[in-house]
Backbone as CSV, one residue per row, in Angstrom:
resi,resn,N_x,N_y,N_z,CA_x,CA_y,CA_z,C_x,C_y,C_z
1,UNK,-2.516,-11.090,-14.003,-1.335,-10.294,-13.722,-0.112,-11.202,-13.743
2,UNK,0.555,-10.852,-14.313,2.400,-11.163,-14.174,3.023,-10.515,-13.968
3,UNK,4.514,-11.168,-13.449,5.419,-10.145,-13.139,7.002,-10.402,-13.557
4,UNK,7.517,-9.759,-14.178,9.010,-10.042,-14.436,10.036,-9.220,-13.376
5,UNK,11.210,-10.562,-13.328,11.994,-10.154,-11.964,12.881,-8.640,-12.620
6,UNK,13.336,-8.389,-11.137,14.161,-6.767,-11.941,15.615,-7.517,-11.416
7,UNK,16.093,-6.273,-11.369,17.690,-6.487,-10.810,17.768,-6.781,-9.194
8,UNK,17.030,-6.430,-8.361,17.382,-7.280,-7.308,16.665,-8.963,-6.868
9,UNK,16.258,-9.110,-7.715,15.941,-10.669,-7.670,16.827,-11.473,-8.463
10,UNK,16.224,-13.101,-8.749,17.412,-13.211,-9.483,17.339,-13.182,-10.537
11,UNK,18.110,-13.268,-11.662,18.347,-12.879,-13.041,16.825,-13.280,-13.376
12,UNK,16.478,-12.696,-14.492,15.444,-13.909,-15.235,14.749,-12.916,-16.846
13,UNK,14.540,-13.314,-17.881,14.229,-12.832,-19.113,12.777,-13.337,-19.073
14,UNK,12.469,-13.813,-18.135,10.904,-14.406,-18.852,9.744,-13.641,-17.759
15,UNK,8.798,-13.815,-17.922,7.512,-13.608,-16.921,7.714,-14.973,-16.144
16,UNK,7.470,-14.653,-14.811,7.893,-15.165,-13.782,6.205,-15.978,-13.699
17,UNK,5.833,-16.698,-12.824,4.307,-17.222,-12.352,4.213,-16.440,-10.726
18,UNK,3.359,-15.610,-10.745,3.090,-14.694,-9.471,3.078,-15.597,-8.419
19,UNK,3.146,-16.823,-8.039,3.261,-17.352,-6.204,4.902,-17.247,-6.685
20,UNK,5.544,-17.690,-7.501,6.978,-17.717,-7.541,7.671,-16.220,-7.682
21,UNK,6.282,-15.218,-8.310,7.656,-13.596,-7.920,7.196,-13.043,-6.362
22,UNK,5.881,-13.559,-5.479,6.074,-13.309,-4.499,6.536,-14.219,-4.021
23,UNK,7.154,-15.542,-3.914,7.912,-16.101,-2.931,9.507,-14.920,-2.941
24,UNK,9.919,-15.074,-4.180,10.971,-14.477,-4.945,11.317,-12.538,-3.679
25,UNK,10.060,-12.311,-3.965,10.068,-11.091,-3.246,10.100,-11.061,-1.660
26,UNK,9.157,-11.974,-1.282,9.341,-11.872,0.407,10.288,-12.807,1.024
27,UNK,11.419,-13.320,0.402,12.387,-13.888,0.580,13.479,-12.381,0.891
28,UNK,13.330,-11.592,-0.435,14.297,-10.599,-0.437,13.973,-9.425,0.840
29,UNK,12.682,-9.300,1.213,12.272,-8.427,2.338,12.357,-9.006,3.874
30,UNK,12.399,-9.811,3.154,12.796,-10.887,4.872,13.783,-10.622,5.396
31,UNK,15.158,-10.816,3.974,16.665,-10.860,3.850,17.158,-9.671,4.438
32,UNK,16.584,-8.435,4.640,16.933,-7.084,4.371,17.781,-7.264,6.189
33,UNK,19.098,-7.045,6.309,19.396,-6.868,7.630,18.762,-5.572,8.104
34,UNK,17.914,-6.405,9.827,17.679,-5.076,10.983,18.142,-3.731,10.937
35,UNK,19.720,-3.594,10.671,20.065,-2.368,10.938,19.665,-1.574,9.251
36,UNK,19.417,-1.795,8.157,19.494,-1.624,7.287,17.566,-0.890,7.017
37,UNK,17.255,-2.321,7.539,15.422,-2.098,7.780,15.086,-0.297,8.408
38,UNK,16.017,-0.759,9.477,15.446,0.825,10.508,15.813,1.912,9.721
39,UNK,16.959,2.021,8.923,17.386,3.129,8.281,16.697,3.441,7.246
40,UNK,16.423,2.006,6.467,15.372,2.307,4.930,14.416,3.044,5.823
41,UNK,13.223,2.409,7.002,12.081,3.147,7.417,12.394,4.501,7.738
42,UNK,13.157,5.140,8.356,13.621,6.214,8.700,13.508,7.263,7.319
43,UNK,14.026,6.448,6.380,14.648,7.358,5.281,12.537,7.511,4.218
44,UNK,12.205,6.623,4.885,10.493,6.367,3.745,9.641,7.492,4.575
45,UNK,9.847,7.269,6.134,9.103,7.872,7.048,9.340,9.593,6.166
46,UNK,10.778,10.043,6.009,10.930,11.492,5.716,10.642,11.690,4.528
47,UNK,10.336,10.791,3.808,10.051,11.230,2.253,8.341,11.282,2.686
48,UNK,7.722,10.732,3.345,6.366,11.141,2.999,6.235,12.440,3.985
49,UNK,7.135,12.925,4.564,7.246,14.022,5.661,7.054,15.121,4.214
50,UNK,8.369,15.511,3.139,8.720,16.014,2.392,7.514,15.826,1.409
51,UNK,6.782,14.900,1.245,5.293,14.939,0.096,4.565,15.837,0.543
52,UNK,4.592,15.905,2.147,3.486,16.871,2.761,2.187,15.997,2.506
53,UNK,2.455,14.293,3.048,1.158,13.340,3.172,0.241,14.328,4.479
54,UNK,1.072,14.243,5.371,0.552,14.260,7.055,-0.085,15.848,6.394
55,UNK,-1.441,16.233,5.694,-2.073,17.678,5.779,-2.844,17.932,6.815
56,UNK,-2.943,18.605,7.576,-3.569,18.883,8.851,-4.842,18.633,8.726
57,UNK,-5.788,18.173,9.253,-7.426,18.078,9.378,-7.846,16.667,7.958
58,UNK,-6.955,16.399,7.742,-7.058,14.988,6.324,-7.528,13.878,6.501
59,UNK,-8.120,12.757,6.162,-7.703,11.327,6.564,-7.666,10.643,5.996
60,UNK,-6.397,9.927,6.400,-5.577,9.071,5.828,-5.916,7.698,6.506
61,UNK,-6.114,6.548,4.928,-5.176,5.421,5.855,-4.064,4.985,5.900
62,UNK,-3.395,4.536,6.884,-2.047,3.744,7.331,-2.868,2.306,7.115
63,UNK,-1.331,1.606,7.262,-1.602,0.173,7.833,-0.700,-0.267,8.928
64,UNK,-1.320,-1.225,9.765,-0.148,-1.618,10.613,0.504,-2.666,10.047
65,UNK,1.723,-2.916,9.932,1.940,-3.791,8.779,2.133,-4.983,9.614
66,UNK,3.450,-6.217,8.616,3.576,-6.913,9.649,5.536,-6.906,9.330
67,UNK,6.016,-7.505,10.321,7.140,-7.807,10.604,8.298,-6.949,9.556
68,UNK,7.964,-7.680,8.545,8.719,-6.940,7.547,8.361,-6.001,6.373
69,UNK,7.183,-5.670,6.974,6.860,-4.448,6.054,7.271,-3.048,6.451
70,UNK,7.270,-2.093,5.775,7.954,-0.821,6.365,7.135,-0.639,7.357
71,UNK,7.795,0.050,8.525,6.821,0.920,10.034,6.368,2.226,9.784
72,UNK,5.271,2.409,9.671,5.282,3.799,9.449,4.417,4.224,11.016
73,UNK,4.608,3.509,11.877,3.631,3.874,13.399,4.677,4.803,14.125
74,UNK,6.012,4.945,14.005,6.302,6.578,14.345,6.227,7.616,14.085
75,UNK,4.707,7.798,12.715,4.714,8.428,12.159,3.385,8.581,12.743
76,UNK,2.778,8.400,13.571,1.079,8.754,14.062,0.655,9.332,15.235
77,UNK,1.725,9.702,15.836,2.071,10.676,17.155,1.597,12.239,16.299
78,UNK,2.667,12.572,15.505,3.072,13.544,14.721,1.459,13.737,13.911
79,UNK,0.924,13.001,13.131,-0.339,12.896,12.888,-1.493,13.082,13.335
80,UNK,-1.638,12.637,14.466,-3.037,12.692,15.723,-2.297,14.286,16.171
81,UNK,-1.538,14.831,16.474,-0.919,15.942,16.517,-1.407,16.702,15.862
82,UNK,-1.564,16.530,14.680,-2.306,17.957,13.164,-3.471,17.560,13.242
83,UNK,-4.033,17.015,13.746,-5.311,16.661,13.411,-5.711,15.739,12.954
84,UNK,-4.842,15.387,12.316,-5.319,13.786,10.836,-6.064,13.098,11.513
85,UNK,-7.320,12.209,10.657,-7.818,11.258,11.359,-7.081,10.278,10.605
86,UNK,-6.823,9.252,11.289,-6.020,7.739,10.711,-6.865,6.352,10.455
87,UNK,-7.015,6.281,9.950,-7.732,5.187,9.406,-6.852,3.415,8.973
88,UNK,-7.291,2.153,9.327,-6.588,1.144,8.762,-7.295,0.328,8.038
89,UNK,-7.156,-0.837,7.293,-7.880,-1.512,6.553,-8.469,-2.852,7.860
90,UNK,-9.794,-2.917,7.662,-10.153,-3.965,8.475,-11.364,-4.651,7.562
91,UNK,-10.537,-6.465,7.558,-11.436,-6.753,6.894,-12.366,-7.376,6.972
92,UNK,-13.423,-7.370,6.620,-15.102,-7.955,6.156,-15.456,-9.527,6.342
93,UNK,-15.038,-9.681,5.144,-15.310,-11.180,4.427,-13.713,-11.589,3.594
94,UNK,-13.203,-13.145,4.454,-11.829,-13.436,3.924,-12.297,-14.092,2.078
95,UNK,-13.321,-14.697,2.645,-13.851,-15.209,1.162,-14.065,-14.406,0.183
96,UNK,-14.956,-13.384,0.266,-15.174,-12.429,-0.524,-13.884,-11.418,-1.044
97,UNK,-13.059,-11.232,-0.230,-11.950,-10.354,-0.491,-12.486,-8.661,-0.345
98,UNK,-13.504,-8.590,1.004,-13.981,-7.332,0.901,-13.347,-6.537,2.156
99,UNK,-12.982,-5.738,2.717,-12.552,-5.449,3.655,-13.008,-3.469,3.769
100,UNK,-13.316,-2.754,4.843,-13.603,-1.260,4.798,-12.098,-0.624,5.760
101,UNK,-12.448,0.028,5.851,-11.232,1.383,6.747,-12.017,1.757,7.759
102,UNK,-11.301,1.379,9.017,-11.934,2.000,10.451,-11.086,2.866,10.782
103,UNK,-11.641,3.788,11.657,-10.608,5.058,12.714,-9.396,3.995,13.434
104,UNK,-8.298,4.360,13.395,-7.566,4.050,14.138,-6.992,5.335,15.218
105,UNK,-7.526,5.225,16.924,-7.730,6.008,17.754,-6.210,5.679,18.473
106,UNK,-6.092,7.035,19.186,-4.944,6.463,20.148,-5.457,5.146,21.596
107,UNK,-4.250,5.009,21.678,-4.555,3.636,22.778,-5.445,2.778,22.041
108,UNK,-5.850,2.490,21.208,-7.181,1.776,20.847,-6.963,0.279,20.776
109,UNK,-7.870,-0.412,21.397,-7.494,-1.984,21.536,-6.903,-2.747,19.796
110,UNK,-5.890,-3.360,19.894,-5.961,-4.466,18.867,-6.340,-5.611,18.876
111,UNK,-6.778,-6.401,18.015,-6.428,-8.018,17.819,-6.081,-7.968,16.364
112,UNK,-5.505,-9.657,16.561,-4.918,-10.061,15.148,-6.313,-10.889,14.548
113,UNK,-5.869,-10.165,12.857,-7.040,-10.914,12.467,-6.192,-12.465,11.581
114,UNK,-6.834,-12.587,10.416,-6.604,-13.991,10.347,-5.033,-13.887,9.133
115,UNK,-4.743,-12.616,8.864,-3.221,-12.944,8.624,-2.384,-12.567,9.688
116,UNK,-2.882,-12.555,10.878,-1.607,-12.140,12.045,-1.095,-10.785,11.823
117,UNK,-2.170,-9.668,11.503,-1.779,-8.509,10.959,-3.051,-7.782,12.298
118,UNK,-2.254,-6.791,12.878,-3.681,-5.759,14.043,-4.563,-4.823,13.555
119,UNK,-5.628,-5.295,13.992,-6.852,-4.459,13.643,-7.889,-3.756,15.221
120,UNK,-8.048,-2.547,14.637,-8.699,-1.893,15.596,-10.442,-3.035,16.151
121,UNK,-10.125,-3.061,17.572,-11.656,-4.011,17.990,-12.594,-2.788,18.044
122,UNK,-13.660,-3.439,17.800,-15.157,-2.911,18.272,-15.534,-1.300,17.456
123,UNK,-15.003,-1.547,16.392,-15.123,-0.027,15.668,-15.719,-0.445,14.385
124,UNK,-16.190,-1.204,14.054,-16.735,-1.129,12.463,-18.002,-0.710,11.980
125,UNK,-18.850,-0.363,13.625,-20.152,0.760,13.368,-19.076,2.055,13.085
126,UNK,-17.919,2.449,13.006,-17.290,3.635,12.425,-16.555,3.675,11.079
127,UNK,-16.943,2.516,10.378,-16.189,2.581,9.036,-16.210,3.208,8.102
128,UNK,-15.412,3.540,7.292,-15.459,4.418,5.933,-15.730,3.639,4.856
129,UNK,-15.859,4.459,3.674,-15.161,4.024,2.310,-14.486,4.624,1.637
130,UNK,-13.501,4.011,0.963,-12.606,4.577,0.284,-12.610,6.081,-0.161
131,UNK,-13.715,6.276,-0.621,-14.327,7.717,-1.458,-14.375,8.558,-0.379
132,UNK,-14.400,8.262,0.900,-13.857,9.143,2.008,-12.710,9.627,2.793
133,UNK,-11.979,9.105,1.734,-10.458,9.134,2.748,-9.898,10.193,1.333
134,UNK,-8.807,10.813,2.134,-7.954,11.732,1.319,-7.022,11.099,0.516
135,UNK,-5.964,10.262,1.628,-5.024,9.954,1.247,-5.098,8.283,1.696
136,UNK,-4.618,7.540,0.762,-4.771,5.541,1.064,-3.043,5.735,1.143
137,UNK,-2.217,4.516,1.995,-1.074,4.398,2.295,-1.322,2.842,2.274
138,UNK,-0.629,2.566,1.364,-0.814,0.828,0.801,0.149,0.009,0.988
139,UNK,0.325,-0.876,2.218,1.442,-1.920,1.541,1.126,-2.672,0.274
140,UNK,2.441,-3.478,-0.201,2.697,-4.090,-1.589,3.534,-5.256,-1.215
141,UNK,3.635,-6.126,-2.352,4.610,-7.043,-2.099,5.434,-6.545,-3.597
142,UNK,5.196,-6.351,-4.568,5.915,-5.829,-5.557,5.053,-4.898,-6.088
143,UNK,6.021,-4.104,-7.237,5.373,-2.721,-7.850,6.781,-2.146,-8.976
144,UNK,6.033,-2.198,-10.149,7.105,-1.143,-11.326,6.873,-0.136,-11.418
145,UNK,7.822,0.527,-12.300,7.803,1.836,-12.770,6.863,2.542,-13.320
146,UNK,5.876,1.909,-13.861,4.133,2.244,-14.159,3.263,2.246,-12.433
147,UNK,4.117,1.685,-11.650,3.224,1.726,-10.532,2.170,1.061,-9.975
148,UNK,2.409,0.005,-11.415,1.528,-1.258,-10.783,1.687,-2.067,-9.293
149,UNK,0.823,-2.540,-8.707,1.285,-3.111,-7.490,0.953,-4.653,-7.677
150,UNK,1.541,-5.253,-6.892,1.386,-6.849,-6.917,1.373,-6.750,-5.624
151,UNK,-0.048,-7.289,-5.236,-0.200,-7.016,-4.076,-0.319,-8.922,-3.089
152,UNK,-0.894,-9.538,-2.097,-0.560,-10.759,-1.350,-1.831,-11.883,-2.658
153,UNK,-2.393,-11.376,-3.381,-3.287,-12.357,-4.012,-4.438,-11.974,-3.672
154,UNK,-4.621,-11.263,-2.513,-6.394,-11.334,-2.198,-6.995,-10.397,-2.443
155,UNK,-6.504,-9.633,-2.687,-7.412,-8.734,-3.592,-8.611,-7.407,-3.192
156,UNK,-7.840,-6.852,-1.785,-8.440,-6.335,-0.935,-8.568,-5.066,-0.988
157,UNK,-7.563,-4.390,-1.253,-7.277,-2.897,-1.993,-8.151,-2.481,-3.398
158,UNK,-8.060,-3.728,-3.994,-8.553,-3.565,-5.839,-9.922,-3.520,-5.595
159,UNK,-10.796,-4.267,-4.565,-11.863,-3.998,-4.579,-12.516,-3.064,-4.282
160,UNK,-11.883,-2.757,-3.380,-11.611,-1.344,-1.896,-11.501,-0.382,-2.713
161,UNK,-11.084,0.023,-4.148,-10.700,0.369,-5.255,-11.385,0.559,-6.481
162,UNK,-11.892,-0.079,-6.768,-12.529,-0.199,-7.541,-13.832,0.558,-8.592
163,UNK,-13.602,1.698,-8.183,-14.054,2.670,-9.473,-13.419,3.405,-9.863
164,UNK,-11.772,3.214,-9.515,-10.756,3.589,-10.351,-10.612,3.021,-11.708
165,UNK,-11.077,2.073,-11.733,-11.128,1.313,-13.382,-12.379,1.192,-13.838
166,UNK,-13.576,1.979,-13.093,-14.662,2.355,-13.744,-14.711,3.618,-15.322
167,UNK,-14.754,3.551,-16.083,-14.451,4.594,-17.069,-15.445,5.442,-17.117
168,UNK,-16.866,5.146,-16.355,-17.635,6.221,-16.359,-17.554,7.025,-15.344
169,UNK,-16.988,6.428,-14.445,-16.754,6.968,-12.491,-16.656,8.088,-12.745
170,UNK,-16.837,9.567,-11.986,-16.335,10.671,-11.727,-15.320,10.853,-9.810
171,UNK,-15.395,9.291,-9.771,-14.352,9.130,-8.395,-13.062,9.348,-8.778
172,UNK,-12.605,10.487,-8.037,-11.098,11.155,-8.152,-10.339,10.917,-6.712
173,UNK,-11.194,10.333,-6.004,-10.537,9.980,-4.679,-10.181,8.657,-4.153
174,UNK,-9.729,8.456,-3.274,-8.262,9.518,-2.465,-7.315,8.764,-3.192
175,UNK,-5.833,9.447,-3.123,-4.494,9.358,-3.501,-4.346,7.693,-3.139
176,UNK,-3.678,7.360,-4.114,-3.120,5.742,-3.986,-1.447,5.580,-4.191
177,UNK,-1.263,5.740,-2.821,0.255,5.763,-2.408,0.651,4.438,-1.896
178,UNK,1.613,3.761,-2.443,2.214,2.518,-1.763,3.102,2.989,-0.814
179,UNK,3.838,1.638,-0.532,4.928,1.852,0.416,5.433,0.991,0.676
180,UNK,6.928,1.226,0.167,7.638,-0.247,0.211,9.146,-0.317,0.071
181,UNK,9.676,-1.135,0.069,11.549,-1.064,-0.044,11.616,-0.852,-1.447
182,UNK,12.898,-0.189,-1.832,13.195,0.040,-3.175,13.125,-1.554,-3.399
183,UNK,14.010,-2.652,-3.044,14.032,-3.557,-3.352,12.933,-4.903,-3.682
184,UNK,11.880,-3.907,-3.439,10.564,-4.769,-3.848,10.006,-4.422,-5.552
185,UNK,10.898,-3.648,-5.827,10.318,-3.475,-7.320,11.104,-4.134,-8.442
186,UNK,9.955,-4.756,-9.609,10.641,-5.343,-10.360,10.165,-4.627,-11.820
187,UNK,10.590,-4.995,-12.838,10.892,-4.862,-14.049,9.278,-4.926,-14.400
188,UNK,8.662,-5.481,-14.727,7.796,-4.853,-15.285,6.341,-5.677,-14.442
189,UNK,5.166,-5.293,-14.489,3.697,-6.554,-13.710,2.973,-5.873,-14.656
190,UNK,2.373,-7.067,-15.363,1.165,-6.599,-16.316,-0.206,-6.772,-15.810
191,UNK,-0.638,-6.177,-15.329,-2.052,-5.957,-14.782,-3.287,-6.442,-15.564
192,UNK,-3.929,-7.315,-14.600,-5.350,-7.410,-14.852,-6.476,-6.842,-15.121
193,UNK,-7.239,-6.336,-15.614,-8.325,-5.415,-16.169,-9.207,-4.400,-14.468
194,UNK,-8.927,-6.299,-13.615,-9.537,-5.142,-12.361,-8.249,-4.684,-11.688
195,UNK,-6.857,-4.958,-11.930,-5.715,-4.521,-10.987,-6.025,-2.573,-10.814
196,UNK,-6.077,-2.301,-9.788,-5.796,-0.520,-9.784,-4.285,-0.461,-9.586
197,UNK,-4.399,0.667,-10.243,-2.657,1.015,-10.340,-2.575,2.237,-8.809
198,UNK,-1.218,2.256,-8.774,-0.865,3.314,-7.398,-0.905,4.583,-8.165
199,UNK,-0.888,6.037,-7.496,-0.601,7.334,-8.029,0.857,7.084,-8.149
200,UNK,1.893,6.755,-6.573,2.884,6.709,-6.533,3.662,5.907,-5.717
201,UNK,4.442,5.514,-5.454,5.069,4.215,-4.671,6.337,5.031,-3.642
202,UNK,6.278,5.110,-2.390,7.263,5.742,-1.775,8.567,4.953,-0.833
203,UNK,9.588,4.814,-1.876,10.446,3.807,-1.100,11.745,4.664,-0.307
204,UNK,12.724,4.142,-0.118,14.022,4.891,0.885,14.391,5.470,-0.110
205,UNK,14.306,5.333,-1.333,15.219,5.994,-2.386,14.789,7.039,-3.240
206,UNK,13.348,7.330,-2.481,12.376,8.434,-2.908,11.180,8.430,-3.610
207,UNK,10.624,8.903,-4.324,9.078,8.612,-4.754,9.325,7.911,-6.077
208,UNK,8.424,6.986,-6.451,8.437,6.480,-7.604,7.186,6.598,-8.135
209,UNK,7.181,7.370,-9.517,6.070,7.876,-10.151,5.367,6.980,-11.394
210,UNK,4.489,7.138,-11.835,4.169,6.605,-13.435,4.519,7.579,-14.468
211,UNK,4.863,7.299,-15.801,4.865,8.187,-16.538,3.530,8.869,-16.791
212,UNK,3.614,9.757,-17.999,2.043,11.036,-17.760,1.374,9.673,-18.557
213,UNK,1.349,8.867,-19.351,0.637,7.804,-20.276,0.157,6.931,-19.428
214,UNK,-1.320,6.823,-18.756,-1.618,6.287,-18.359,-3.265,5.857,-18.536
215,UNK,-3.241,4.606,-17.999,-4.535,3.617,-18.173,-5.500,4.068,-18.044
216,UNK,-6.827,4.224,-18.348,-8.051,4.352,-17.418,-8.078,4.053,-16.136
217,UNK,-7.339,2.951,-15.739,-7.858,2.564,-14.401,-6.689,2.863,-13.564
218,UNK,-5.709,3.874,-13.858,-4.340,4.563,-13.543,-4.925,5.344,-12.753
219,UNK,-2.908,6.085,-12.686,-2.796,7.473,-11.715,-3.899,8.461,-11.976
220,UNK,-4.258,9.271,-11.078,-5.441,10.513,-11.808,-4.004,11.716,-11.596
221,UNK,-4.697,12.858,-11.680,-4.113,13.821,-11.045,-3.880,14.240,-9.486
């Protein structure tokens, strides 16, 4: 995978080397002033209000992110409310790059795992797989207009993923929604054979789609 910078990074005509478009990128998400942060989340939180993610009796995963990733945890009151069950990514094996989706309960204990990111304790006799969840809610570190994601390097989602780029699969599930600042997207990431692509990417500035021309291991319906 590569990635070429867009307009909010800095200039550049060439394919970038991926530790340099994510330094490039979490420099710019870092940058984003507080008051600016709360308003983008505010404004991401109502666009997935307006998708009609939150379907009553569904489950979804969230993530808890970290620092500067969008918040979407004022959004799980409202959720446990309809019913949704909520689910987060908790992972497995750091070596392997394998990680499943546990219930995320109210009150439910955290710890940090080994990126300083919270994970539900003592629940992984309750885990899912992917092919069980409705809807996936993905952070990114970058993502284009095809909807590719460039995700931290490890490769946790794609695996988690992974009979989306099966061509014999009859797996149509669940929805692969990112979530991220407009300003995390760049110009173009050419994907790896195992990269999965998103359905759609939901930033402050509204949904960002793929065109209908897409990969095998693309958007479905």
């Amino acid at each position: 995978m590569t990635a070429q910078a867009g307009g909010a990074s800095p200039p550049s005509s060439r394919l970038v080397p991926l530790r340099e478009a994510r330094r490039r990128i979490r420099q710019l998400r870092h940058e984003i002033p507080p008051g600016e942060r709360k308003a983008a989340d505010r404004a991401i939180r109502a666009e997935l209000r307006r998708l009609h993610i939150w379907r009553p009796g569904s489950r979804i995963a969230v993530f808890l992110g970290m620092s500067d990733e969008v918040d979407l945890r004022p959004c799980f009151d409202e959720a446990w409310g309809r019913g949704i069950r909520l689910y987060v990514p908790l992972i497995l094996n750091l070596r392997k790059g394998a990680m499943a989706f546990v219930p995320l309960d109210r009150d439910a204990p955290l710890a940090r795992n080994w990126f300083g990111i919270d994970e539900p304790a003592n629940v992984l006799h309750r885990r899912v797989t992917a092919r069980e969840l409705d809807v996936i809610l993905a952070p990114l570190l970058g993502f284009d207009a095809q909807c590719h994601r460039l995700g931290m390097g490890a490769g946790f989602y794609d695996r988690a993923m992974r009979r989306r780029v099966d061509r014999g699969a009859t797996f149509r599930r669940p929805r692969l929604i990112g979530v991220a600042y407009a300003i995390q997207q760049v110009d173009r990431i050419d994907p790896a054979p195992w990269d999965v692509a998103l359905d759609m990417v939901v930033t402050e500035r509204g949904a960002v789609r793929p065109s209908p021309a897409a990969s095998p291991g693309g958007p479905h319906p």
